[in-house]
N, CA, C and O atoms as a DFTB+ gen file, in Angstrom:
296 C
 N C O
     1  1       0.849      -1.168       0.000
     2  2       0.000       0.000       0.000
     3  2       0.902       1.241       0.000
     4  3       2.045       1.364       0.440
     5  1       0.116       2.110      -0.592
     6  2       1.170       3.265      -0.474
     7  2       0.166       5.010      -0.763
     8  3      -0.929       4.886      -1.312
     9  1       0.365       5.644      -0.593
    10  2       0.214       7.012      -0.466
    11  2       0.607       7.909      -1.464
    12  3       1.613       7.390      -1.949
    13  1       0.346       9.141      -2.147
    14  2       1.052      10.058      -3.107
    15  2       0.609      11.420      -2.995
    16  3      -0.422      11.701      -3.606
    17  1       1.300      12.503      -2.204
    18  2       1.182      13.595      -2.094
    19  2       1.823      14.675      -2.526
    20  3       2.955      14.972      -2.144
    21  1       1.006      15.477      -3.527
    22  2       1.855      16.635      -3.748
    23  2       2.096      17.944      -3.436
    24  3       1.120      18.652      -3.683
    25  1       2.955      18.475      -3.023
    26  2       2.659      19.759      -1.909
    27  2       3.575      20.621      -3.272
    28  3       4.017      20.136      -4.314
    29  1       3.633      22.122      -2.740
    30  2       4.007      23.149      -3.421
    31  2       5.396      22.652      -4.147
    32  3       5.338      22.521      -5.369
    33  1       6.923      22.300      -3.340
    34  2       7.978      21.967      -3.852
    35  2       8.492      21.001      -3.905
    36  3       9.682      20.915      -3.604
    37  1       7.735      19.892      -4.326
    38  2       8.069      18.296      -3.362
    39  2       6.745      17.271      -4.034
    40  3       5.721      17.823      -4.437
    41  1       6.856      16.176      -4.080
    42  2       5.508      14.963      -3.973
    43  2       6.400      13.833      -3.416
    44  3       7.199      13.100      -4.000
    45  1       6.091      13.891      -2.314
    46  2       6.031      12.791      -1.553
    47  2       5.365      11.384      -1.103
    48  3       4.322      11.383      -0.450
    49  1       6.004      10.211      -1.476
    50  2       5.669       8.806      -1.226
    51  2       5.365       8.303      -0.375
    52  3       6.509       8.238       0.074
    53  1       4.585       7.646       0.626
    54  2       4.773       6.862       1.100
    55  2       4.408       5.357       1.394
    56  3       3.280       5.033       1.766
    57  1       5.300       4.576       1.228
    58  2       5.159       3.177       1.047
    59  2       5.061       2.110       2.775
    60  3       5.801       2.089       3.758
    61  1       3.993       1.488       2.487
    62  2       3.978       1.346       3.819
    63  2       3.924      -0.441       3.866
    64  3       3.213      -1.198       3.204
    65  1       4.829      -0.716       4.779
    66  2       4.655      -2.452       4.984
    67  2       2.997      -3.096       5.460
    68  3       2.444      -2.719       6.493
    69  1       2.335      -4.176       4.436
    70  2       1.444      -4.641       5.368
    71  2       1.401      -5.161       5.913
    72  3       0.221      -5.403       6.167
    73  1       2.069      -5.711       6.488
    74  2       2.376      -6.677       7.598
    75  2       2.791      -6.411       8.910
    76  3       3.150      -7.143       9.832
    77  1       2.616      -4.762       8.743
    78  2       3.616      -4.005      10.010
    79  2       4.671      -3.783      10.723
    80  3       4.999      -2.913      11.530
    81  1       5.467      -5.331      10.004
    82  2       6.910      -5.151      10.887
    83  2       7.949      -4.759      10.295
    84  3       9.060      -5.276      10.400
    85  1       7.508      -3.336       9.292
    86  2       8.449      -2.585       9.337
    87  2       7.870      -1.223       8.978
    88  3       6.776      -1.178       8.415
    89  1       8.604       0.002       9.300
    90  2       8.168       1.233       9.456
    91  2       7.635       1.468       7.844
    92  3       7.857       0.691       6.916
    93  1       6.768       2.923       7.757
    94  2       6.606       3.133       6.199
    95  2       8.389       3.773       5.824
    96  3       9.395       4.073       6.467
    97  1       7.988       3.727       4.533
    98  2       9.235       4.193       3.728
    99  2       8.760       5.233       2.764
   100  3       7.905       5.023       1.902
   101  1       9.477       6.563       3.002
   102  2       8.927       7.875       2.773
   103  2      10.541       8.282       1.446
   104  3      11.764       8.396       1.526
   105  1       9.223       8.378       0.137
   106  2      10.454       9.014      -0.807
   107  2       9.673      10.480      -0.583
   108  3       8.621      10.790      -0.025
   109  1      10.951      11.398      -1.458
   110  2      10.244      12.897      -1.688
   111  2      11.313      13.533      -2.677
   112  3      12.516      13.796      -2.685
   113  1      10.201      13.634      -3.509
   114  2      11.216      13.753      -4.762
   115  2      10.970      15.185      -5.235
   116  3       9.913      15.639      -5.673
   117  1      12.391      15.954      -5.031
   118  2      12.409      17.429      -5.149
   119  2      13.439      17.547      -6.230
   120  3      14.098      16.635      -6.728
   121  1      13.464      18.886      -6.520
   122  2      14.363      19.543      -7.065
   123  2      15.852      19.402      -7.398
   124  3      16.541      19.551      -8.407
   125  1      16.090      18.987      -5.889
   126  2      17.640      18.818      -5.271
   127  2      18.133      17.118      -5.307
   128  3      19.147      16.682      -4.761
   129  1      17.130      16.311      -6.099
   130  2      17.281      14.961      -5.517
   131  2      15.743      13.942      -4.947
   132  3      14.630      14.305      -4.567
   133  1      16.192      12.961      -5.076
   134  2      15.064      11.956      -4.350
   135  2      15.932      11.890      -2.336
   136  3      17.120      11.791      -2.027
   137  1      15.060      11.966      -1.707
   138  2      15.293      11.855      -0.413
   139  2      14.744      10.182       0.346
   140  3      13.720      10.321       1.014
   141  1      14.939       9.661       0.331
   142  2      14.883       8.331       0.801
   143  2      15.009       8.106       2.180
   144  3      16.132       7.733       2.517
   145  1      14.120       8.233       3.135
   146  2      13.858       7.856       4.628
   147  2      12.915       7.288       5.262
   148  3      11.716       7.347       4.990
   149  1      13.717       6.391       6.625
   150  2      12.625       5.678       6.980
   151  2      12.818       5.570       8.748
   152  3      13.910       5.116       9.087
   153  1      12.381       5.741       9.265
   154  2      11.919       5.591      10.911
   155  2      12.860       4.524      11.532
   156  3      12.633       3.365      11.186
   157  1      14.085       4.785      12.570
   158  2      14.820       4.014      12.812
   159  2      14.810       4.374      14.734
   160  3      15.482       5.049      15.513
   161  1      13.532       3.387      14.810
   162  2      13.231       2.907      16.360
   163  2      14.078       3.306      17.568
   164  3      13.686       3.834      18.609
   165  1      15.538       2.884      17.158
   166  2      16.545       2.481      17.949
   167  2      17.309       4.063      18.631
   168  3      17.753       4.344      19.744
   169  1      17.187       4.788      17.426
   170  2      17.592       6.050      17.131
   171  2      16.581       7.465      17.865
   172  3      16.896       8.567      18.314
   173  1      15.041       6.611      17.660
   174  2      13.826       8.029      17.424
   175  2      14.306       8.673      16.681
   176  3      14.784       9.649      17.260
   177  1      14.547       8.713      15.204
   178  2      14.818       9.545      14.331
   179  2      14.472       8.893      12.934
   180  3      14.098       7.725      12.825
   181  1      14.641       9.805      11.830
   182  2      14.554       9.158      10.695
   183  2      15.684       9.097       9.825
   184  3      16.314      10.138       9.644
   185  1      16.066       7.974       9.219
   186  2      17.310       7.958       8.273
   187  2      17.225       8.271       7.088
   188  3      16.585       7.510       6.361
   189  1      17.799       9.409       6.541
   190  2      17.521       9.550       5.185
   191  2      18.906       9.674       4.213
   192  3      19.923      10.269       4.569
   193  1      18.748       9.054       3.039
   194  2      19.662       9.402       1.877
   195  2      19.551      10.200       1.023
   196  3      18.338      10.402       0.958
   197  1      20.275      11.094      -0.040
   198  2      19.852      11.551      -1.374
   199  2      20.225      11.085      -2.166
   200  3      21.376      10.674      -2.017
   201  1      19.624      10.852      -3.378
   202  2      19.718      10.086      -4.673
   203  2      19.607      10.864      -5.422
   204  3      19.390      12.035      -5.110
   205  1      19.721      10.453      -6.634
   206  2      19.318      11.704      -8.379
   207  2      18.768      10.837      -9.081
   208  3      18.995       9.655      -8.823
   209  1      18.068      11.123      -9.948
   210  2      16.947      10.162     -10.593
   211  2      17.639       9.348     -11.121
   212  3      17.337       8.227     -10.712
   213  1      18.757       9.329     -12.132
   214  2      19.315       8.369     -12.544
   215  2      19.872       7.322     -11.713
   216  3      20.288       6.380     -12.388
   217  1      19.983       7.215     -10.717
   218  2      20.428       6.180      -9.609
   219  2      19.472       5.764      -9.081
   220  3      19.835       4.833      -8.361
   221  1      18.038       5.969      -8.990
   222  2      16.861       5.398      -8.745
   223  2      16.544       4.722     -10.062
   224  3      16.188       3.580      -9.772
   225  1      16.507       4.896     -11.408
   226  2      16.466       4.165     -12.565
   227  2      17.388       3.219     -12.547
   228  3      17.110       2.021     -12.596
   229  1      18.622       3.711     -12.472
   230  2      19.599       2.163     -12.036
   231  2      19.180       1.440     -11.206
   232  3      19.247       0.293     -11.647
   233  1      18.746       1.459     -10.161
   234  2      18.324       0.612      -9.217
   235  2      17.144      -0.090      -9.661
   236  3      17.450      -1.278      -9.761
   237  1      15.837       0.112      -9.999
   238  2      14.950       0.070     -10.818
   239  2      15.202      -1.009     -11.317
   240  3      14.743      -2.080     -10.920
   241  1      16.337      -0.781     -12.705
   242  2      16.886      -1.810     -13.895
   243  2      17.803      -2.762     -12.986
   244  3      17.614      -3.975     -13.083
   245  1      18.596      -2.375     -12.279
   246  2      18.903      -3.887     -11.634
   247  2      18.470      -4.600     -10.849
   248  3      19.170      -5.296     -10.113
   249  1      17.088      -4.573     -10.841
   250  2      16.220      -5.309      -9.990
   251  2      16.051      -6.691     -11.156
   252  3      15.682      -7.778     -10.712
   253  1      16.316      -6.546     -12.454
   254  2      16.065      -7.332     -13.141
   255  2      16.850      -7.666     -14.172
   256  3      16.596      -7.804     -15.368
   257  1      18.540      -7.858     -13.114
   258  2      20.319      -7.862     -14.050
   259  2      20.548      -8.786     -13.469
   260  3      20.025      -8.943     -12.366
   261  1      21.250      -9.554     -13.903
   262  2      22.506     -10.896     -13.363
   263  2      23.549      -9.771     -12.944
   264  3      23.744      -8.582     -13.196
   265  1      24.179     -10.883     -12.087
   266  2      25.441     -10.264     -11.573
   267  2      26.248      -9.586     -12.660
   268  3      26.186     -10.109     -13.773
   269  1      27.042      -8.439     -12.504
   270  2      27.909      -7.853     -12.868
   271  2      28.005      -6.054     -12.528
   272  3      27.503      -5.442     -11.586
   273  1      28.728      -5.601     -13.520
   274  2      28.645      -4.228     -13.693
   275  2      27.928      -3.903     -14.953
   276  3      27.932      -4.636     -15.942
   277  1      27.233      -2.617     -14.853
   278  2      26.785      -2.292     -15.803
   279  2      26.941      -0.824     -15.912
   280  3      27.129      -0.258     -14.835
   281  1      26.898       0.080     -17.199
   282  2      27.012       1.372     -17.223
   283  2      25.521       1.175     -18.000
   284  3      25.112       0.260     -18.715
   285  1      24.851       2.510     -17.518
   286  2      23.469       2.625     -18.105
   287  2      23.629       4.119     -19.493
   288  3      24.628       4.797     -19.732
   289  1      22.459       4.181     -20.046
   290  2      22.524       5.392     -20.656
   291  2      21.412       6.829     -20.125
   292  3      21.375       8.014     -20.455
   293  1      20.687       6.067     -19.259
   294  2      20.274       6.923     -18.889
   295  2      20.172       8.066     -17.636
   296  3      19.404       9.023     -17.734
């Protein structure tokens, strides 16, 4: 299940486990980057990364690569 909100500078994701045993997972994809965070219990905080679209498309496409390296074109 998941969520899709778009606010003024930003649309934000959120993907949520159904099964509950694990936190939702919140993208937000701006200007500056995709922001990738998720609720880390241990911490009370949230962990987040930045990405650029092309490294979310790579990831994407190697969901469905055999092992190796690959250079993409996009």
């Amino acid at each position: 299940m998941f969520t899709v909100e778009t606010e003024f500078d930003y649309t934000k994701v959120v993907v949520m486990d159904d099964t509950g045993r694990h936190n939702d997972f919140v993208l937000r994809f701006t200007g500056d980057g995709i922001f990738l965070s998720q609720w880390y219990n241990l911490e009370n905080k949230y962990h987040t990364v930045c990405i650029t679209d092309k490294m979310l498309n790579e990831a994407i496409i190697s969901l469905n690569s055999k092992d190796g390296t690959y250079k993409t074109n996009s």
